[in-house]
C-alpha positions in Angstrom: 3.4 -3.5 2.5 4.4 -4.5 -1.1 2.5 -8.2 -0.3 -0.5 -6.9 0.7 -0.7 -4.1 -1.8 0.0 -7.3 -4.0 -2.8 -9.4 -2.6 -5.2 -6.9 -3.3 -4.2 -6.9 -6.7 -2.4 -3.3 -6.5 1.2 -4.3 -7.0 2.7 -6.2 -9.2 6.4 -5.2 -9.0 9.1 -7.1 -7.3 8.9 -7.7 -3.6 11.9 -6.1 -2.6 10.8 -3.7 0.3 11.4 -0.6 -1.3 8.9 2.3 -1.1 9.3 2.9 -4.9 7.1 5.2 -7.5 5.4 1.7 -8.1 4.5 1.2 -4.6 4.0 4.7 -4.2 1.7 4.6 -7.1 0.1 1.1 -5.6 -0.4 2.7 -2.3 -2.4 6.0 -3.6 -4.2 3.7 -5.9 -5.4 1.7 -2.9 -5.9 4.6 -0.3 -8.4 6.7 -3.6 -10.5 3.5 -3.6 -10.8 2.6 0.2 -11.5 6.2 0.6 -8.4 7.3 2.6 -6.6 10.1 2.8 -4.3 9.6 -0.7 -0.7 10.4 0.3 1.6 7.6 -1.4 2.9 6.8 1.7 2.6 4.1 4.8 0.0 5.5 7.3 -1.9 3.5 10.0 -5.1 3.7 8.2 -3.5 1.8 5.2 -1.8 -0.6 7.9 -5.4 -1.1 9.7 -7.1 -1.3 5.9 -4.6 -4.1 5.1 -4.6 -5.7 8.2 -0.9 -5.0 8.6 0.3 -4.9 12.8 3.4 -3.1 12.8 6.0 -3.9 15.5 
């Protein structure tokens, strides 16, 4: 999450997988401007928007 938040240019904290207030911050940053639902958190229309396949 943190990468591809990062490769969009919305993180730029340390890539240590840890849903912090950066990446929460990061991640309702990127769901406001892709017009998602903004909750700070992983859902599966930030996975599909990143292109993220979770396993």
């Amino acid at each position: 999450m943190q990468l591809g938040l990062q490769s969009y240019g919305y993180y730029q904290g340390v890539i240590d997988g840890v849903v912090g207030k950066e990446t929460r911050t990061a991640l309702e940053k990127f769901q406001g401007d892709f017009n998602l639902k903004v909750t700070g958190t992983i859902t599966p229309e930030v996975l599909d928007a990143l292109k993220i396949v979770a396993q």
